[in-house]
mmCIF entry with sequence, helices, sheets and N, C-alpha, C, O atoms, coordinates in Angstrom:
data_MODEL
# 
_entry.id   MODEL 
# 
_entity.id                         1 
_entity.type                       polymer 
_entity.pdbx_number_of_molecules   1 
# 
_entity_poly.entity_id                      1 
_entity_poly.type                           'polypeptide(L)' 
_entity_poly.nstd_linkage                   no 
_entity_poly.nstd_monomer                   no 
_entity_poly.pdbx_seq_one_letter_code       
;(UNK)(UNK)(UNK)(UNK)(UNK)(UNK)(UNK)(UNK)(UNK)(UNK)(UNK)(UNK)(UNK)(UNK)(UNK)(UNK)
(UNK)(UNK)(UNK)(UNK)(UNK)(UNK)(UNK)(UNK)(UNK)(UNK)(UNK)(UNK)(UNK)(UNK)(UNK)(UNK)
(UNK)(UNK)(UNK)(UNK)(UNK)(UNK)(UNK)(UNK)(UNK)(UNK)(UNK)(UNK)(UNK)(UNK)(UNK)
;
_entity_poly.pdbx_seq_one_letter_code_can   XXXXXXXXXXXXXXXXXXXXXXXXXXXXXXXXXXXXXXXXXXXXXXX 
_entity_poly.pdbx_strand_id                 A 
# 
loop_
_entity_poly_seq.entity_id 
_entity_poly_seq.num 
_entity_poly_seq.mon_id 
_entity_poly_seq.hetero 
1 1  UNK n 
1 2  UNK n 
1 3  UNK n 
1 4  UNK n 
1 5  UNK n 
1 6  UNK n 
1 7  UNK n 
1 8  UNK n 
1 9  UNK n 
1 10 UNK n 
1 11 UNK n 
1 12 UNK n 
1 13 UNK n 
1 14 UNK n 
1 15 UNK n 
1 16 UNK n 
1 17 UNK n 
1 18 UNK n 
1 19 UNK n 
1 20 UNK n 
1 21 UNK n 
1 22 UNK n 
1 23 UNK n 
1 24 UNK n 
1 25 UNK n 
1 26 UNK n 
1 27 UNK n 
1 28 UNK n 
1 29 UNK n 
1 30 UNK n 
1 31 UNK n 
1 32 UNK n 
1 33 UNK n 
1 34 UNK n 
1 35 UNK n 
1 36 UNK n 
1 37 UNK n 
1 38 UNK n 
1 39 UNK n 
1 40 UNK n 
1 41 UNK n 
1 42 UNK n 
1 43 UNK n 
1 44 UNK n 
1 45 UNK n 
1 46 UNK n 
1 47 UNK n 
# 
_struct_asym.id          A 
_struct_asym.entity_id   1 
# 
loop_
_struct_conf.conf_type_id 
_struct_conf.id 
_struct_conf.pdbx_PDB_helix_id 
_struct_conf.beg_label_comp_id 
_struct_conf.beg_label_asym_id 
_struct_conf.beg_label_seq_id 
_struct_conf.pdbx_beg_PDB_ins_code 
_struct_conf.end_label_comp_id 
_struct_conf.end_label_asym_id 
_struct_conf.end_label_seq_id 
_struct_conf.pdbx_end_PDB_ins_code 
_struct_conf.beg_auth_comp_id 
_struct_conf.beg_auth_asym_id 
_struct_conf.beg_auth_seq_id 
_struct_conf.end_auth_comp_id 
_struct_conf.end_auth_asym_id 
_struct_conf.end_auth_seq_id 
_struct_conf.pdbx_PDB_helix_class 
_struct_conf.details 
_struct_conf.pdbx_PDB_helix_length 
HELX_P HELX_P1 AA1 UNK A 2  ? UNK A 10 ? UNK A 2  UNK A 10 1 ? 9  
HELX_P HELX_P2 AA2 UNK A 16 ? UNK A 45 ? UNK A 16 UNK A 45 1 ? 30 
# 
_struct_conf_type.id          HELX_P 
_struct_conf_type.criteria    ? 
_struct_conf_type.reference   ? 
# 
loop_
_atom_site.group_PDB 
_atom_site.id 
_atom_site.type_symbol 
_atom_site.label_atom_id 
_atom_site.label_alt_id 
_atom_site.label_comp_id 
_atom_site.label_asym_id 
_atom_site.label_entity_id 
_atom_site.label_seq_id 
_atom_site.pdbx_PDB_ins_code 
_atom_site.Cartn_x 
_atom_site.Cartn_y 
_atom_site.Cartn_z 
_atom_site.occupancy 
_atom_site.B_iso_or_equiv 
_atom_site.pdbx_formal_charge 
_atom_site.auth_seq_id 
_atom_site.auth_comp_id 
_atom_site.auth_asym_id 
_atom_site.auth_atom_id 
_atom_site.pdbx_PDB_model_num 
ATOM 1   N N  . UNK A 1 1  ? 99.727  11.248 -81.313 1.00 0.00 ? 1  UNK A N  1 
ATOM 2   C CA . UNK A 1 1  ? 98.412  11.339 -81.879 1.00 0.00 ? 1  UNK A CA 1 
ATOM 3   C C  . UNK A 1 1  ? 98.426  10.841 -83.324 1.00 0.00 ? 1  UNK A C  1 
ATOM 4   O O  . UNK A 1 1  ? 97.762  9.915  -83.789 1.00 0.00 ? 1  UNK A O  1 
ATOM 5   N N  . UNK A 1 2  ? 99.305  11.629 -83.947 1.00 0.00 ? 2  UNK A N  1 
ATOM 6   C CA . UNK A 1 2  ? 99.411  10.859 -85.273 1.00 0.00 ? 2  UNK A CA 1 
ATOM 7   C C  . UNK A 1 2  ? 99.767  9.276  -85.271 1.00 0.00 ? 2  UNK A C  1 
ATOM 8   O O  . UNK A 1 2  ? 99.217  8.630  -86.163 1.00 0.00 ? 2  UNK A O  1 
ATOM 9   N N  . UNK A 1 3  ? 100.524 8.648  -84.483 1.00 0.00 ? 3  UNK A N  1 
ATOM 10  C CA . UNK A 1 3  ? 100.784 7.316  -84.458 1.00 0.00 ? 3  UNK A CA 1 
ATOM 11  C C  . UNK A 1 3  ? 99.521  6.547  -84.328 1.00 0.00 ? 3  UNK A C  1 
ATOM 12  O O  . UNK A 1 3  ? 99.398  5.514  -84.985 1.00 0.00 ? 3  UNK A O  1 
ATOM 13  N N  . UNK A 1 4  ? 98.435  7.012  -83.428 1.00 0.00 ? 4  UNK A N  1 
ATOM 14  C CA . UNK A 1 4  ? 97.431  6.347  -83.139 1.00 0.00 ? 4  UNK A CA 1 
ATOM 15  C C  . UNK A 1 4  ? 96.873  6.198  -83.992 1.00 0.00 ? 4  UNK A C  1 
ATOM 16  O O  . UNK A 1 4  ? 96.520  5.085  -84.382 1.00 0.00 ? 4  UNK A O  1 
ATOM 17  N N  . UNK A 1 5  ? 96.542  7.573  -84.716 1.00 0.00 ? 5  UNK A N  1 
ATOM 18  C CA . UNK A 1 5  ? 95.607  7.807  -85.957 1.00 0.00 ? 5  UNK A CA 1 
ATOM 19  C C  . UNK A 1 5  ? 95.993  6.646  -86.895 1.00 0.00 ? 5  UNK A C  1 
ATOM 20  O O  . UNK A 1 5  ? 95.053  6.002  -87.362 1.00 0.00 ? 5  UNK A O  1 
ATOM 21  N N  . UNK A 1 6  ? 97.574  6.198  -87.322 1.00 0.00 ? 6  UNK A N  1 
ATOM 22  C CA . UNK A 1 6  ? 98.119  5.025  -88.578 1.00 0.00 ? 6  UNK A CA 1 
ATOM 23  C C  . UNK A 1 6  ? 97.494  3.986  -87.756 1.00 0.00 ? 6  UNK A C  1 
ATOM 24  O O  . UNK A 1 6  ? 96.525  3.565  -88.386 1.00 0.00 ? 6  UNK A O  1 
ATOM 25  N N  . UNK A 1 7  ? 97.628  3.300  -86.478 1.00 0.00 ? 7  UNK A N  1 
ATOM 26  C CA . UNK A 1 7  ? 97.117  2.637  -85.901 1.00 0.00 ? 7  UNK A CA 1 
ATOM 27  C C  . UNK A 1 7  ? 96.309  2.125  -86.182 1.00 0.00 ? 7  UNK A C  1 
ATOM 28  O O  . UNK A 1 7  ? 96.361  1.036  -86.754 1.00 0.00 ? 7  UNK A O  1 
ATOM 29  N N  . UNK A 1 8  ? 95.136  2.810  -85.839 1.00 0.00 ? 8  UNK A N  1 
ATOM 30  C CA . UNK A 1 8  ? 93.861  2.864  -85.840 1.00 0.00 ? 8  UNK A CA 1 
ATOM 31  C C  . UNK A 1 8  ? 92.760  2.164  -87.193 1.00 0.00 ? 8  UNK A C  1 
ATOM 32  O O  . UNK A 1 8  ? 91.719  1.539  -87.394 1.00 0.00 ? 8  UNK A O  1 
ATOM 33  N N  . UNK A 1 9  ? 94.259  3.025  -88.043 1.00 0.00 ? 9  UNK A N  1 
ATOM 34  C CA . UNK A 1 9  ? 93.235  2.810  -89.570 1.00 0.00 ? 9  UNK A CA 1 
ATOM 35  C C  . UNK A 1 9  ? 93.987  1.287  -90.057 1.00 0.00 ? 9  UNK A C  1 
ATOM 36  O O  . UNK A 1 9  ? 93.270  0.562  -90.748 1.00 0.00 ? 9  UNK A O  1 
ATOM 37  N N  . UNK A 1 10 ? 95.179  0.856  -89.777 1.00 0.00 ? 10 UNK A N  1 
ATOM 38  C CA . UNK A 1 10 ? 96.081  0.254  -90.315 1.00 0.00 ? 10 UNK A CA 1 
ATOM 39  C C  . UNK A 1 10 ? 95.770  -1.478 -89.482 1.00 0.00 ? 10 UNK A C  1 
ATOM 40  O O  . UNK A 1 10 ? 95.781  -2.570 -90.049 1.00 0.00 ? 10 UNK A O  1 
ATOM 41  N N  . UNK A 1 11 ? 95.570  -1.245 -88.320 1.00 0.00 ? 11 UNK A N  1 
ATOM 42  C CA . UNK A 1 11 ? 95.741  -2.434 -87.462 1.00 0.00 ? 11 UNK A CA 1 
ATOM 43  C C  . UNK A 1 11 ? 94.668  -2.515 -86.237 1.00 0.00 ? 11 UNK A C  1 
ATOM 44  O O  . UNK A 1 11 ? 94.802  -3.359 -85.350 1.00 0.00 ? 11 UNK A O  1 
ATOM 45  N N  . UNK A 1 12 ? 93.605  -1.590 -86.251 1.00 0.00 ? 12 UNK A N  1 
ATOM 46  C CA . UNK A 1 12 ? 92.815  -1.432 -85.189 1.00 0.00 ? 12 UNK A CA 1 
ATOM 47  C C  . UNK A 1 12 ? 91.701  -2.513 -85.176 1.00 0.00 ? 12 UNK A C  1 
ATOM 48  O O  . UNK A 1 12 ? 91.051  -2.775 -86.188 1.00 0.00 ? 12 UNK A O  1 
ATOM 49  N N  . UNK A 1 13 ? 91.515  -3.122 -83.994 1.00 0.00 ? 13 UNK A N  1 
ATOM 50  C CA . UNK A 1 13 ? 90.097  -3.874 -83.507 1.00 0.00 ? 13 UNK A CA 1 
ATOM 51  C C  . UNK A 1 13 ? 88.623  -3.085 -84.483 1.00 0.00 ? 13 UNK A C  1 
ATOM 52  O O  . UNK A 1 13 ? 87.661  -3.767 -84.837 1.00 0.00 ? 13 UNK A O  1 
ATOM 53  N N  . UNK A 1 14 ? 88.707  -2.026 -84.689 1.00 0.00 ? 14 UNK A N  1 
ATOM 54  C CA . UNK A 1 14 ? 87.696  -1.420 -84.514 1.00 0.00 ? 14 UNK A CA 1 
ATOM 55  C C  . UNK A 1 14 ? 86.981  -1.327 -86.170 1.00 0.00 ? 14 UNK A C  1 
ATOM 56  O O  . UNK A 1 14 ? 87.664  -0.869 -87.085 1.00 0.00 ? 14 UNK A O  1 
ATOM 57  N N  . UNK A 1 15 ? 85.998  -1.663 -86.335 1.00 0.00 ? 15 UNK A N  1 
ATOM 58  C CA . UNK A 1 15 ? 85.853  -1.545 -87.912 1.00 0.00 ? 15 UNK A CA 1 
ATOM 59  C C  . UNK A 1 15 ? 85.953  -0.032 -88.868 1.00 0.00 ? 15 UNK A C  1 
ATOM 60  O O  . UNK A 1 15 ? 85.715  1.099  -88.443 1.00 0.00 ? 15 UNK A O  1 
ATOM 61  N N  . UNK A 1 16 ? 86.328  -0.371 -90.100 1.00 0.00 ? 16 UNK A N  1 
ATOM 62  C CA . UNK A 1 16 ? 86.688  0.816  -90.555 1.00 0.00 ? 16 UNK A CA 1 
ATOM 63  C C  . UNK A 1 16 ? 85.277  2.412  -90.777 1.00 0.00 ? 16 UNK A C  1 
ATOM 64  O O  . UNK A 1 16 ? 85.358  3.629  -90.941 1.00 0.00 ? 16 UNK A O  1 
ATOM 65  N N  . UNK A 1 17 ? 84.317  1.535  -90.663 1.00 0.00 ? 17 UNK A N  1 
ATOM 66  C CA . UNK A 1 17 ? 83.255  2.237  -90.516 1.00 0.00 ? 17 UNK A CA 1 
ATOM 67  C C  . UNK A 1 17 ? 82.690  3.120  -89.601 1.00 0.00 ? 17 UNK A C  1 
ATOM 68  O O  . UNK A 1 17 ? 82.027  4.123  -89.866 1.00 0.00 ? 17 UNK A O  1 
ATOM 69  N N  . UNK A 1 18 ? 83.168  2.433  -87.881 1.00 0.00 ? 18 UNK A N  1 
ATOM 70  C CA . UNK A 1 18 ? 83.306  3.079  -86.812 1.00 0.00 ? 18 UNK A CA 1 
ATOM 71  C C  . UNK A 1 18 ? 84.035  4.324  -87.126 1.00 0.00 ? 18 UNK A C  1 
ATOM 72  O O  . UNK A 1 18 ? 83.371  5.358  -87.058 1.00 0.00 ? 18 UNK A O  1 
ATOM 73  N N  . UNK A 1 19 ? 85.404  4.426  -87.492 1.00 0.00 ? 19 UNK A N  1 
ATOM 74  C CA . UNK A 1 19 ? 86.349  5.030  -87.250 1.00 0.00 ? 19 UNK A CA 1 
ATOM 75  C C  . UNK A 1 19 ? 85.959  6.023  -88.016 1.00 0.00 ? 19 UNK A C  1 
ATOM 76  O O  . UNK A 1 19 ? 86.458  7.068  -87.597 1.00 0.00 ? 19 UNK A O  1 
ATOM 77  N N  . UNK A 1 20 ? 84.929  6.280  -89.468 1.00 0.00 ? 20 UNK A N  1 
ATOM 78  C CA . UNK A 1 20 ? 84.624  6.896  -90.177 1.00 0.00 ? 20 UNK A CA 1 
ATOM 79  C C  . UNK A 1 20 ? 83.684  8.043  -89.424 1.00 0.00 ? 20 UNK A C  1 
ATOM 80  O O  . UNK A 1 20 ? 83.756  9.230  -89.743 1.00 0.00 ? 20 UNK A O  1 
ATOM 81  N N  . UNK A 1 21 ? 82.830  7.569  -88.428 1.00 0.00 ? 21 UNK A N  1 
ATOM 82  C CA . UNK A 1 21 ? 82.136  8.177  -87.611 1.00 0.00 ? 21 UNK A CA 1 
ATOM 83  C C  . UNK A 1 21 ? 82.929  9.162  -86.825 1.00 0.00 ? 21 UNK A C  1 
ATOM 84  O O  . UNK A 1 21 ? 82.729  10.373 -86.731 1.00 0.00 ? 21 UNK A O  1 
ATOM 85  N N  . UNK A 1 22 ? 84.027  8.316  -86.182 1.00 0.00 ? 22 UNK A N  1 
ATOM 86  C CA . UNK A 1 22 ? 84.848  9.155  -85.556 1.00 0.00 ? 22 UNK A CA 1 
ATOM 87  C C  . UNK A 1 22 ? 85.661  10.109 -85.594 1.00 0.00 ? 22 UNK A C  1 
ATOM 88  O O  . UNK A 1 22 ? 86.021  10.869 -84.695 1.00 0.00 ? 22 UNK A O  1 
ATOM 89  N N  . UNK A 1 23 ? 86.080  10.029 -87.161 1.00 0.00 ? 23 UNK A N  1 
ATOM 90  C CA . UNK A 1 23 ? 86.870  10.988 -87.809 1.00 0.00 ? 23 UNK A CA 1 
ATOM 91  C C  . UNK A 1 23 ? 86.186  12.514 -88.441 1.00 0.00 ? 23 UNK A C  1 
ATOM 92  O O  . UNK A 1 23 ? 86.784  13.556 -88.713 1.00 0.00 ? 23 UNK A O  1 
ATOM 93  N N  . UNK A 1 24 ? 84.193  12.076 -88.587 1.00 0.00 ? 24 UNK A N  1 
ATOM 94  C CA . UNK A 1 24 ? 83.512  13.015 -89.356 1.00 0.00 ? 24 UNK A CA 1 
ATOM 95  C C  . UNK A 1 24 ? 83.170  14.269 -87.829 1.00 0.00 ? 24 UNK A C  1 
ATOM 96  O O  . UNK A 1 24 ? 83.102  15.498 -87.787 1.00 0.00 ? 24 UNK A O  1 
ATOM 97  N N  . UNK A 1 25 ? 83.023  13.145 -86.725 1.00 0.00 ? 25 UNK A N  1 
ATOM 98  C CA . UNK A 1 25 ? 82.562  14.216 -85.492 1.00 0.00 ? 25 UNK A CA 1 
ATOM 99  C C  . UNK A 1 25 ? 84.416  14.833 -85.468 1.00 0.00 ? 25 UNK A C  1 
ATOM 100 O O  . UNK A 1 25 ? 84.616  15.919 -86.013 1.00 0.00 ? 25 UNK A O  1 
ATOM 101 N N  . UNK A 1 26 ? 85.186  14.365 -85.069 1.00 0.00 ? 26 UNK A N  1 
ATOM 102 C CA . UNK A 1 26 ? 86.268  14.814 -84.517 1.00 0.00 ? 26 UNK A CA 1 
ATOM 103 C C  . UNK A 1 26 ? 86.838  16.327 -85.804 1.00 0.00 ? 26 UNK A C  1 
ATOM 104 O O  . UNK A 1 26 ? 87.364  17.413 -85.561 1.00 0.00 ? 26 UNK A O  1 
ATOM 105 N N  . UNK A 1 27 ? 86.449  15.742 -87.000 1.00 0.00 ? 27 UNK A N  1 
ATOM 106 C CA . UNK A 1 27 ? 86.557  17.383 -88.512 1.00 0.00 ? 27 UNK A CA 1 
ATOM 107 C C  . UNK A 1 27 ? 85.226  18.233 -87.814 1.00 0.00 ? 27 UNK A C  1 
ATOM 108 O O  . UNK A 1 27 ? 85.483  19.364 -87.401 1.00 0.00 ? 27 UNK A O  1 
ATOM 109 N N  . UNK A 1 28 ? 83.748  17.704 -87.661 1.00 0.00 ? 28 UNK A N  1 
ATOM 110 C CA . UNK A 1 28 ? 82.939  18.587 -87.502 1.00 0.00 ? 28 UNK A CA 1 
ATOM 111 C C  . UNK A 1 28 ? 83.390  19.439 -86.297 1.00 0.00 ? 28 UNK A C  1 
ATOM 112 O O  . UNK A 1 28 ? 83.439  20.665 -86.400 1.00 0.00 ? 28 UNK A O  1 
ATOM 113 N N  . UNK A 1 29 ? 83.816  18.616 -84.829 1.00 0.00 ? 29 UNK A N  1 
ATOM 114 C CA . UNK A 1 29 ? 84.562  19.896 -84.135 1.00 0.00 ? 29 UNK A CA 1 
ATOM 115 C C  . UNK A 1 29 ? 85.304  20.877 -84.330 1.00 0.00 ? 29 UNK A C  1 
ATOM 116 O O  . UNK A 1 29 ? 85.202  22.021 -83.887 1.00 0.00 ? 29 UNK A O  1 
ATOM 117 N N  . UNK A 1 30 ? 86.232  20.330 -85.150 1.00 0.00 ? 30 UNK A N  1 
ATOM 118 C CA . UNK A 1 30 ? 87.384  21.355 -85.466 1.00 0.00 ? 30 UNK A CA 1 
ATOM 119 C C  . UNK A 1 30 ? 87.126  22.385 -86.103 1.00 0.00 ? 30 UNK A C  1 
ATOM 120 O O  . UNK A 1 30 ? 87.703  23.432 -85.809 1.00 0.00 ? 30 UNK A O  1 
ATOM 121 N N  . UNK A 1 31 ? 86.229  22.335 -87.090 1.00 0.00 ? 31 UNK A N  1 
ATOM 122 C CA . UNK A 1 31 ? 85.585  23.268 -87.844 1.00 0.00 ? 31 UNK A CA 1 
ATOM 123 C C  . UNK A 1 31 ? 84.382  24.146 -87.667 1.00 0.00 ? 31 UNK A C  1 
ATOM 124 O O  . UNK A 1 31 ? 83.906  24.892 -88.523 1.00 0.00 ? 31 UNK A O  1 
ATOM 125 N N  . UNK A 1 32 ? 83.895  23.932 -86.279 1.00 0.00 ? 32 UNK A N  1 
ATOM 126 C CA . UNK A 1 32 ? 82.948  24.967 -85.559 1.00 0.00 ? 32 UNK A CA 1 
ATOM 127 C C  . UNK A 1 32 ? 83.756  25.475 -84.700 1.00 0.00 ? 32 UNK A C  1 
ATOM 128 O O  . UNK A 1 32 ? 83.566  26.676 -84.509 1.00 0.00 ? 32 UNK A O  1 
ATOM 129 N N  . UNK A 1 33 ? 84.757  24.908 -83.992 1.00 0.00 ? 33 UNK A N  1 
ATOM 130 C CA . UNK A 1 33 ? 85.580  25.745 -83.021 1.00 0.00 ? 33 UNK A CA 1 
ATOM 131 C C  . UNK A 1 33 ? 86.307  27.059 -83.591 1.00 0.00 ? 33 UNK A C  1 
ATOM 132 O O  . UNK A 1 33 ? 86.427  28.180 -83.099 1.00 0.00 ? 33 UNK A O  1 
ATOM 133 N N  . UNK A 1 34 ? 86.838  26.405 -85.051 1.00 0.00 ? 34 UNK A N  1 
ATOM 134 C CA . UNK A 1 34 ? 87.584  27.501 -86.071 1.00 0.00 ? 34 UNK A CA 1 
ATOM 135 C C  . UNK A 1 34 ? 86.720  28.614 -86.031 1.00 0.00 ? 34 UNK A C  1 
ATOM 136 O O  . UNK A 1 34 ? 87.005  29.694 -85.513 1.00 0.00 ? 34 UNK A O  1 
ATOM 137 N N  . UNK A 1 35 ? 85.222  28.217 -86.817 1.00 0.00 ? 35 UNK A N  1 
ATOM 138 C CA . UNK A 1 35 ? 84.517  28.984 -86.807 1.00 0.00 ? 35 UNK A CA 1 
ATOM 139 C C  . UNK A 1 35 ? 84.135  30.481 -85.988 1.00 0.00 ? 35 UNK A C  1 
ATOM 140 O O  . UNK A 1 35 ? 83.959  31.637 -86.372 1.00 0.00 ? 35 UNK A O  1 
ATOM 141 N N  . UNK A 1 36 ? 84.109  29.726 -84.531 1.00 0.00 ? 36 UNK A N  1 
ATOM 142 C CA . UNK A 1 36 ? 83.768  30.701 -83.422 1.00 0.00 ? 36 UNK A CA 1 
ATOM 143 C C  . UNK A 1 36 ? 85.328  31.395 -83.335 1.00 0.00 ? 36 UNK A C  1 
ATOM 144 O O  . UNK A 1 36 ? 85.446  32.590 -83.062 1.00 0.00 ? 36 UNK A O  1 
ATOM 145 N N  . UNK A 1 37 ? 86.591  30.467 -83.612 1.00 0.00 ? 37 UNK A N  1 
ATOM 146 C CA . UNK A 1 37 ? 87.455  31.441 -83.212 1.00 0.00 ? 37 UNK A CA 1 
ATOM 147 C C  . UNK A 1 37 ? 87.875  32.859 -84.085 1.00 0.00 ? 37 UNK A C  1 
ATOM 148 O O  . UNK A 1 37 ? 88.395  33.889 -83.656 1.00 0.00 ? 37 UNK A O  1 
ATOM 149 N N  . UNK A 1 38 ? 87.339  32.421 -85.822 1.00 0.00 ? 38 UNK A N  1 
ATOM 150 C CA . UNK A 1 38 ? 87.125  33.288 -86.580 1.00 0.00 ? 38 UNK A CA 1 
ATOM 151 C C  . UNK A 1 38 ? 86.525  34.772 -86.066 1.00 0.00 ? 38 UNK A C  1 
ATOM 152 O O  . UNK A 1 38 ? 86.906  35.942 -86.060 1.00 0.00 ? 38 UNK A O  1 
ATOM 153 N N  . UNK A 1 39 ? 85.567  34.140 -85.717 1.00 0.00 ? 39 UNK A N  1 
ATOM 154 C CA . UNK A 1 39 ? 84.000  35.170 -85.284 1.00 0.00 ? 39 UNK A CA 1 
ATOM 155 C C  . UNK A 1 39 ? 84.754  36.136 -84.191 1.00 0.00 ? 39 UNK A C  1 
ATOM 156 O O  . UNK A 1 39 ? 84.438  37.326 -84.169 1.00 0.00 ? 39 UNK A O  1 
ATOM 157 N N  . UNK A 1 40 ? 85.664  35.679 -83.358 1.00 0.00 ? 40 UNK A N  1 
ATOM 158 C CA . UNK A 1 40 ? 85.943  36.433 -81.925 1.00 0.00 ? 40 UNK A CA 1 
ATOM 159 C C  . UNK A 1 40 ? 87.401  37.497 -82.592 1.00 0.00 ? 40 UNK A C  1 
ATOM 160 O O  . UNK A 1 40 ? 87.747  38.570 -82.096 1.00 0.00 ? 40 UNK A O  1 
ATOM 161 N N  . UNK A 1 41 ? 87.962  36.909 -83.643 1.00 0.00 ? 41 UNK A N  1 
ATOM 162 C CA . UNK A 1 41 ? 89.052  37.732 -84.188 1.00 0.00 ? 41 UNK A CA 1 
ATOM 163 C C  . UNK A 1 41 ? 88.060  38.949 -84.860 1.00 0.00 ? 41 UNK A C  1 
ATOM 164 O O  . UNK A 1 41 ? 88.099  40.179 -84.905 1.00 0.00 ? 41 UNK A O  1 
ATOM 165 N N  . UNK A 1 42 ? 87.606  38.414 -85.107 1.00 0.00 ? 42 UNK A N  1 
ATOM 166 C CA . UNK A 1 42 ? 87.235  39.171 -86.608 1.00 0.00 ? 42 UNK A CA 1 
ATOM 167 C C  . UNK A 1 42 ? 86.275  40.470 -85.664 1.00 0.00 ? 42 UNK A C  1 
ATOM 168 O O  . UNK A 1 42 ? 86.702  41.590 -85.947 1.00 0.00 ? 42 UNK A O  1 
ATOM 169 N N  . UNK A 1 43 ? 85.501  40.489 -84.986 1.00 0.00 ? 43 UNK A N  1 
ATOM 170 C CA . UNK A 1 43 ? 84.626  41.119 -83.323 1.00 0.00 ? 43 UNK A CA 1 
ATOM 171 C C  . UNK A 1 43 ? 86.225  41.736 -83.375 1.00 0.00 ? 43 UNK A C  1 
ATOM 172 O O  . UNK A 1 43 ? 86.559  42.518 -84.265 1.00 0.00 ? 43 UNK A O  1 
ATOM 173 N N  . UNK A 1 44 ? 86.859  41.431 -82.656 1.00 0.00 ? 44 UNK A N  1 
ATOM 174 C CA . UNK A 1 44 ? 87.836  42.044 -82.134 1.00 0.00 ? 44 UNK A CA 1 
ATOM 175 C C  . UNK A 1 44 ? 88.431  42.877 -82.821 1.00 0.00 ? 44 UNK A C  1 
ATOM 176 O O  . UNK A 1 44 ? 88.707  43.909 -82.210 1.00 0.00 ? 44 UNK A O  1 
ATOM 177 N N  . UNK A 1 45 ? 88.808  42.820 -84.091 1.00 0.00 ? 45 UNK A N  1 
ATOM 178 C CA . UNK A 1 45 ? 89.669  43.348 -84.702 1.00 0.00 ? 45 UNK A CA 1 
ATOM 179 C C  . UNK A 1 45 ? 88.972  44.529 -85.344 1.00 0.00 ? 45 UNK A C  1 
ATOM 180 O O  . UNK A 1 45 ? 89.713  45.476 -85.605 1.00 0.00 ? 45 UNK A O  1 
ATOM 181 N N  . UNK A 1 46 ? 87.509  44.675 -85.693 1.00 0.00 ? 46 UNK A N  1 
ATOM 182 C CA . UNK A 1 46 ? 86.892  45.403 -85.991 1.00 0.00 ? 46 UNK A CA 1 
ATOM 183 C C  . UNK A 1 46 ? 86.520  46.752 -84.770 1.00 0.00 ? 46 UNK A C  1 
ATOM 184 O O  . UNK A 1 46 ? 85.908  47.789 -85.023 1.00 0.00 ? 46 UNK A O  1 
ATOM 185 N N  . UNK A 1 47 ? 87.100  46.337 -83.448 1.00 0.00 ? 47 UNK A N  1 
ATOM 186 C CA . UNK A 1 47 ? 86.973  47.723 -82.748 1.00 0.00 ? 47 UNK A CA 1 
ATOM 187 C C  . UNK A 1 47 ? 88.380  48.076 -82.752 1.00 0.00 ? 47 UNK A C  1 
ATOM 188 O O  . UNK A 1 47 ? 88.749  49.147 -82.270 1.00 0.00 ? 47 UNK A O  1 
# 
C-alpha cells in the first residue's frame, strides 16, 4: 500500500489533482470511522 501510494504521486498516469481528491475522501473516511469507533469505546466504557 505504501509502495503504491510513492507510485502514484511519483510516476502515476493520473494527474496530481485527481489524486488530491483521492487522498481528501480516503483522510475524510478514516476520520469518521475513528470517530464512531471513539463513540462505541467511550458508550462502552462508561457502563
Amino acid at each position: 500500500m505504501i509502495a503504491m501510494g510513492i507510485y502514484l504521486r511519483h510516476s502515476s498516469p493520473i494527474p496530481k489533482p485527481y489524486l488530491a481528491i483521492l487522498y481528501i475522501g480516503l483522510g475524510a473516511s478514516l476520520f469518521v470511522s475513528s470517530l464512531q469507533y471513539y463513540h462505541q469505546v467511550f458508550r462502552t466504557a462508561r457502563t
